[in-house]
C-alpha positions in Angstrom: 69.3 -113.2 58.2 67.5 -111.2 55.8 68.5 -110.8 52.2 67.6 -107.7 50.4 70.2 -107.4 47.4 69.9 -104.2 45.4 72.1 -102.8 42.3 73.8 -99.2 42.4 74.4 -96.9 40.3 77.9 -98.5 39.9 76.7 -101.7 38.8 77.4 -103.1 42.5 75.5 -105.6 44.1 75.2 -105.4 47.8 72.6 -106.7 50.8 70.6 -103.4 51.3 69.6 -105.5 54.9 73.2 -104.9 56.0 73.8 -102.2 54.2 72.5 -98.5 54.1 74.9 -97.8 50.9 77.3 -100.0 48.1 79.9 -100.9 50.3 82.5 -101.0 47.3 81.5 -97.0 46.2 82.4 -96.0 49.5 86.0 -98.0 49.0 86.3 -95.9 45.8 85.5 -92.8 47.0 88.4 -90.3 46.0 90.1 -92.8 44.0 91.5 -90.7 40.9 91.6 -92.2 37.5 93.2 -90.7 34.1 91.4 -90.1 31.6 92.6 -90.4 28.2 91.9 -87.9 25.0 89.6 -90.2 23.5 87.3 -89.8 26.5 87.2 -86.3 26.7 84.0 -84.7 28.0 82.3 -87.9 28.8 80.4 -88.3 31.8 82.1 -90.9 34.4 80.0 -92.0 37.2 81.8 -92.0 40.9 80.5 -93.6 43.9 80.2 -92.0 47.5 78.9 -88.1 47.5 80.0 -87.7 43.6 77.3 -89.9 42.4 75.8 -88.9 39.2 78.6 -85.9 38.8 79.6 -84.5 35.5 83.1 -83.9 35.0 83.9 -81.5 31.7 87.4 -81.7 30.7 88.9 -79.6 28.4 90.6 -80.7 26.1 94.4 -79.4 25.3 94.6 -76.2 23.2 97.2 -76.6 19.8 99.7 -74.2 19.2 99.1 -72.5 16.3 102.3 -70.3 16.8 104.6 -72.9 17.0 107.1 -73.8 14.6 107.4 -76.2 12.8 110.7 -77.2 10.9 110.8 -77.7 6.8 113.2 -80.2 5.5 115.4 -77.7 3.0 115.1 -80.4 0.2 111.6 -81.0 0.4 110.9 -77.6 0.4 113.2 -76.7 -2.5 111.5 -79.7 -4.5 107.9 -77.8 -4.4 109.6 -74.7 -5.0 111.2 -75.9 -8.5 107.4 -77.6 -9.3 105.4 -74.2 -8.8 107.9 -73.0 -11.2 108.3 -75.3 -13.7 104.3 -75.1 -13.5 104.5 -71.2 -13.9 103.2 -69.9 -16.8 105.9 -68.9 -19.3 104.9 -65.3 -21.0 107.0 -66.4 -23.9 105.7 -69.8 -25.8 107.9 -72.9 -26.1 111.4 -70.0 -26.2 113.7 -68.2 -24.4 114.5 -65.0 -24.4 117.7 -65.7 -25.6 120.9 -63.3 -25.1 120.4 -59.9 -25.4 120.9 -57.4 -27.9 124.1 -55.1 -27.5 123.2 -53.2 -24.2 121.2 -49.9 -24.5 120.3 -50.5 -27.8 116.1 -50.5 -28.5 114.1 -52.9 -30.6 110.9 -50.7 -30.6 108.5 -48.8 -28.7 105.7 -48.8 -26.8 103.7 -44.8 -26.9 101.0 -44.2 -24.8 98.2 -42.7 -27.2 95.5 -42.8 -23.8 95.5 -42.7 -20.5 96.9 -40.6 -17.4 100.3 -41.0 -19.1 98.9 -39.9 -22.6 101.9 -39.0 -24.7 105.0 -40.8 -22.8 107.1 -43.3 -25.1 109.1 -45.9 -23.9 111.9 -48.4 -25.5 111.5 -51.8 -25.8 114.9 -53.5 -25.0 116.3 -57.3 -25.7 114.7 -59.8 -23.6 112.0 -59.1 -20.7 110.7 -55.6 -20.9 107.8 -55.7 -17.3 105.3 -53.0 -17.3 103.8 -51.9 -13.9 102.6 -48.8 -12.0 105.5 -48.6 -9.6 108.6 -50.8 -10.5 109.2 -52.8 -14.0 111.6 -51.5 -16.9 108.6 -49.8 -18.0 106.6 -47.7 -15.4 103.1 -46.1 -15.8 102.3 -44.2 -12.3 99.2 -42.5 -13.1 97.4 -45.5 -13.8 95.7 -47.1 -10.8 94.4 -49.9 -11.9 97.5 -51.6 -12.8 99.5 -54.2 -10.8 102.4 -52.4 -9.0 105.0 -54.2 -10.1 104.2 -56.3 -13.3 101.3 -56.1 -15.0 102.1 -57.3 -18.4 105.4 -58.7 -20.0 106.7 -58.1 -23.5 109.7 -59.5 -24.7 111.7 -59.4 -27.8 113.4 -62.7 -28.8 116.7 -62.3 -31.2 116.5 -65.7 -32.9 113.4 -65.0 -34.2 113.4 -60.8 -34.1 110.0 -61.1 -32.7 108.6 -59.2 -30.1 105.6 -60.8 -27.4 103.4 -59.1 -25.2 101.4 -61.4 -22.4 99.8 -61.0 -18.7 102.2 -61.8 -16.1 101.9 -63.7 -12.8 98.9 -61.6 -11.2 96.0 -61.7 -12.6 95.9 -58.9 -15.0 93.8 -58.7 -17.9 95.7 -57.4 -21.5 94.1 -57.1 -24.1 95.5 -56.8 -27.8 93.3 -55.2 -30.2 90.2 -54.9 -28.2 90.8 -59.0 -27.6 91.7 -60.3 -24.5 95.1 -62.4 -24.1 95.1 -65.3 -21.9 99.0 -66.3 -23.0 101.7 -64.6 -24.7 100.7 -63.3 -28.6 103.1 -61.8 -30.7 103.4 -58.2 -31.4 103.2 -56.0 -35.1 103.5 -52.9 -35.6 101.1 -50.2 -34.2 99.0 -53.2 -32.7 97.5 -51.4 -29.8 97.9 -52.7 -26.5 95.4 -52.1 -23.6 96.3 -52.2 -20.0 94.4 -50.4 -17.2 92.9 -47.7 -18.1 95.8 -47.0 -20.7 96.0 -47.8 -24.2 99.6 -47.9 -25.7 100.6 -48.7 -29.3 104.0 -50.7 -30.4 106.4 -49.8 -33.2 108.7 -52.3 -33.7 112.3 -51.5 -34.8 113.7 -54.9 -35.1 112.2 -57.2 -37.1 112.7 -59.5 -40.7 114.5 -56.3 -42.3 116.9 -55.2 -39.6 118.0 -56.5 -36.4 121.2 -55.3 -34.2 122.7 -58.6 -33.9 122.8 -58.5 -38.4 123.6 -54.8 -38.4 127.4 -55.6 -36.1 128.2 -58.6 -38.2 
């Protein structure tokens, strides 16, 4: 008998004399295999008539719509970092409590500007400036942030008033200077914002403060 052993594409070897093709491709002709993730897009060689065939498999699309559920503690734990984080726009002190409702500590006039001649009061604690909400509201200036711009807030322990950028990032300036943090205020220190230019009187201060005035 004659021997003629050759090697197929498979790997098989089989007596070419007998044989016009691998005997063992033929056996696995339309077998069907799974193929795994980490073998996506590789080529697998089959015997029979898919010899040499490329098979592309695509590989599973994510679902970038789907939800996903938040544990409520975890997600309250990163809330109370970004805020403890936050900057404060008063330094190291509350606002403390408030000054008999309705009653001013100062003023802030608008000496430039679109609102050029508009005064506003200044109350106890948190006093936010902005274009279109805030206790103190400038609409006809469009560069500023539409809810709050800049903070200043009057502190009774100390009768001092502050004036600093808040959350967005807003530039203030204080006498031509820029303020990257909460300074505090004097009188007829002129405060810039936008493209308007306001100018604080203080009321309350070292000689006269509500909370001494009702004692």
């Amino acid at each position: 008998m004659e021997i003629k052993m050759v090697r197929c594409p498979n790997g098989h070897y089989y007596n070419a004399a007998l044989h016009e093709s691998c005997p063992e491709c033929s056996q696995e002709v339309g077998r069907t295999e799974p193929v795994s993730d980490s073998v996506i897009g590789r080529t697998e060689i089959v015997g029979g008539d898919t010899v040499g065939k490329t098979e592309v498999v695509t590989p599973p699309v994510p679902d970038y719509g789907m939800t996903v559920a938040v544990d409520d503690a975890a997600y309250e734990e990163a809330i109370a970092r970004m805020e403890k984080t936050a900057q404060k726009p008063v330094p190291e002190a509350d606002a403390g409590p408030a000054a008999p409702a309705g009653l001013p500590v100062g003023w802030l006039v608008c000496v430039s500007g679109p609102d050029k001649g508009r005064d506003f009061r200044l109350y106890s604690g948190y006093n936010h400036i902005g274009r279109t909400a805030g206790d103190i509201v400038l609409p006809g200036d469009d560069q500023l942030a539409p809810q709050s711009h800049a903070i200043v807030t009057y502190i009774p322990e100390e009768a001092k008033c502050y004036i600093g950028p808040s959350f967005t990032r807003s530039f203030v300036r204080v006498n031509g200077k820029i303020v990257p943090a909460s300074v505090e205020l004097s009188s007829y220190d002129e405060i810039e914002i936008g493209s308007t230019k306001l100018r604080f009187v203080a009321l309350c201060g070292s000689a006269f403060s509500w909370e001494n005035e009702n004692e």
